[in-house]
C-alpha angles and dihedrals in degrees: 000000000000125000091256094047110108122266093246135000108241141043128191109222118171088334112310133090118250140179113269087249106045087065093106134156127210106241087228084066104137085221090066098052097040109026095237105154134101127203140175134220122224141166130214113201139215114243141170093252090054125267124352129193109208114239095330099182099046088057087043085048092046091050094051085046092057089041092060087051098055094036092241107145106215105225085214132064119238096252092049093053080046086060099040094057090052091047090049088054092048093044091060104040109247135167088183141005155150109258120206113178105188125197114191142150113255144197115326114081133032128215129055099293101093094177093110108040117098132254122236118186122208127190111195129173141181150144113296127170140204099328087219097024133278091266091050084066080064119031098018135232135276109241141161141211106257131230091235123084125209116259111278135240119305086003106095111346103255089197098059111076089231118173088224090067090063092070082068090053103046089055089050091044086040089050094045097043091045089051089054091265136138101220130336122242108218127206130222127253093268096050089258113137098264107180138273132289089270097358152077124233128233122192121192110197123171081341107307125112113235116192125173112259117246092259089072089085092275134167106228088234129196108227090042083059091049090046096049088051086044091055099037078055093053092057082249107145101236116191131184107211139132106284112209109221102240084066092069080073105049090039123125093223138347126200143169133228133197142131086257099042098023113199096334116168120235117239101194140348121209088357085299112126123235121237106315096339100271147071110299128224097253099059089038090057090053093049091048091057088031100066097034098060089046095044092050093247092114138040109284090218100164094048091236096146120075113204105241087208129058116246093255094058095038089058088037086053088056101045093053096045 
């Protein structure tokens, strides 16, 4: 495969299979002048039982919960866009891969009513590594706390995973990488700890897990709920409650979670070092769950992985390796 070839073959888009290339968008689009489009982030992991998709019904729930919020009518039911994630895996090969399904409206009608213009629905996939990079799940990243909030209450949903948020989130990731860090933690309109630009913050203090609650201008995520279970059933205390800032520097440990970073430990906020400098038990010991429940070496006990490949042609697969 040459270095201009596509990262993967084939694209869904409003249910049918097309080439990589073929996935275009009219620049009238009213989703490109007004930012009206929602999307989700999944992984589908390699196991030994063949490809998984994490918690694929949770993220399609979450999509279809975004969609209500913003009165976009998804053409598709959510067990057909499940589908339809799990074909778009099979179709192109992949033992493991980074899923974004996309809703948006698309080209029809212009001005700020979107209620005529049409939705189209994508569902795109492709090989993705480690978000901050596979040494950062060991020995952390450098961040700081922006400069920009979240938006703040009845501004922009927070709980909806809008594309338009992420304008908020590139300015907080641009300051932060200009500035010689990794990623940028936001607070919320009121100075309480928010999230990342992609992520959501953990904070381990005398032994107790602290995470922002989801009024600070927090995404539900996906991997923050997993975590949260994985913890209780550790016999870790886990609270949701408003984090002042000053308490990301005295913490114990800090560390994000996200499809794209997984659970991945902070080294260091504003240039002060966490804890002792390196990744701390606590978040160790959740990775460490973490990855063997999505990688198949553990029970999958909460039924959080969904096979990519029907039982025949798995069994047809390892009879032919």
């Amino acid at each position: 495969m040459s270095s201009n070839a596509p990262p993967a073959e084939k694209i869904w888009h409003n249910g049918q299979l097309i080439a990589w290339e073929d996935a275009t968008v009219h620049v009238m689009s009213h989703t490109i002048h007004y930012g009206s489009s929602l999307f989700e982030g999944i992984r589908c992991y390699k196991t030994s039982r063949g490809p998984a998709v994490f918690r694929l019904d949770r993220h399609v729930e979450r999509l279809f919960d975004s969609c209500k919020i913003y009165r976009m009518d998804v053409p598709f039911s959510e067990g057909e866009i499940g589908q339809a994630i799990l074909d778009i895996v099979r179709a192109n090969h992949l033992e493991e891969c980074y899923i974004r399904p996309l809703v948006f409206r698309g080209y029809g009608t212009f001005g700020v009513n979107p209620l005529q213009a049409p939705v189209e629905v994508y569902v795109v996939v492709w090989k993705w590594g480690k978000y901050l990079g596979e040494e950062a799940l060991e020995k952390g990243v450098d961040v700081c706390v922006s400069s920009w909030a979240r938006m703040a209450p009845n501004t922009l949903p927070a709980l909806a995973k809008a594309s338009a948020n992420y304008m908020n989130s590139q300015l907080i990731k641009m300051e932060a990488v200009k500035n010689g860090y990794v990623e940028g933690i936001a607070l919320d309109a009121e100075g309480y700890v928010s999230e990342g630009s992609g992520e959501n913050i953990f904070v381990v203090r005398h032994g107790r897990i602290l995470t922002p609650p989801l009024g600070s201008s927090v995404l539900s995520g996906v991997t923050r709920d997993s975590v949260m279970t994985l913890a209780r059933e550790q016999g870790i205390e886990v609270r949701e409650e408003p984090i002042p800032r000053e308490l990301l520097y005295i913490a114990e440990e800090v560390f994000f979670t996200g499809t794209a970073v997984e659970i991945t430990p902070i080294h260091s906020i504003d240039r002060i070092e966490i804890g002792s400098g390196r990744r701390g038990p606590i978040t160790a010991q959740l990775q460490e769950e973490f990855f063997a429940i999505t990688q198949g070496e553990k029970e999958d006990r909460h039924g959080w992985l969904t096979p990519v490949l029907p039982r025949r042609e798995k069994a047809v697969e390892e009879t032919v390796k």
